[in-house]
N, C-alpha and C positions, 0 to 999 in steps of 0.2 A: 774729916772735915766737918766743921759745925753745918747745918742746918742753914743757915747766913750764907756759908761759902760756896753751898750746892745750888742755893737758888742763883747766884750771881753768875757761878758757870754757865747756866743756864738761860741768862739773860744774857749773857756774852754772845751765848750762840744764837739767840734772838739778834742783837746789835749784827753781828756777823751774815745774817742771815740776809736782813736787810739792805744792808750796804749793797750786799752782790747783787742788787736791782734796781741799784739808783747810781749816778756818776759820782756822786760827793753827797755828802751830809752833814748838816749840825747837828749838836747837842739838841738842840729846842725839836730838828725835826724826827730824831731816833726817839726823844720821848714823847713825842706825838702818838708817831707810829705804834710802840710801846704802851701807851696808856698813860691814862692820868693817876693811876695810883703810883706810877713812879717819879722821883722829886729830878728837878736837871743836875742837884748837885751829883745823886746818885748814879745818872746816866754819867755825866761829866767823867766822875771817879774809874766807871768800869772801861771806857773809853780812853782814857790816861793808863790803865792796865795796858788793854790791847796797843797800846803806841807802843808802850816801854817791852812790851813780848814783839814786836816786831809784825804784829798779824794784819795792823789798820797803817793808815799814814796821815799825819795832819798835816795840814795846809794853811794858811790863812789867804784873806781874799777881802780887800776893804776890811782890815783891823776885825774880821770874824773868824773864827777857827771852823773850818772844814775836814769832814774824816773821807777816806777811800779806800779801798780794798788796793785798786793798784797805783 
C-alpha cells in the first residue's frame, strides 16, 4: 500500500472510532472532530468507503446525509 492508503486506513479508524460515541454524524461533523487539516470532500470519500464495506450506514434526515455505526 502506498503511503496515501495507510494513512486513510488510519483515518477510517479515526471515523470509526468516533461514530461509536455519538448516535449519527455528518461529514461536516467527523471533519470537525478530525481537524481542520482535513478537506470534507476527503472525509465524504472515506465515509462512501465505509458505506460500500458495509462497516457505517447512511441515512438522510431533512435532505442531509447522516453516518451510524448501527
Amino acid at each position: 500500500p502506498t503511503a496515501t492508503q495507510v494513512a486513510n486506513e488510519s483515518l477510517k479508524v479515526v471515523i470509526l472510532n468516533y461514530l461509536e460515541t455519538v448516535d449519527s454524524a455528518s461529514v461536516t461533523d467527523v471533519q470537525k472532530y478530525i481537524g481542520n487539516d482535513i478537506s470534507n470532500q476527503k472525509v465524504s470519500a472515506l465515509m462512501k468507503q465505509l458505506v460500500e464495506n458495509g462497516q457505517i450506514n447512511k441515512f438522510y434526515e431533512k435532505r442531509k446525509a447522516y453516518f451510524s455505526i448501527r
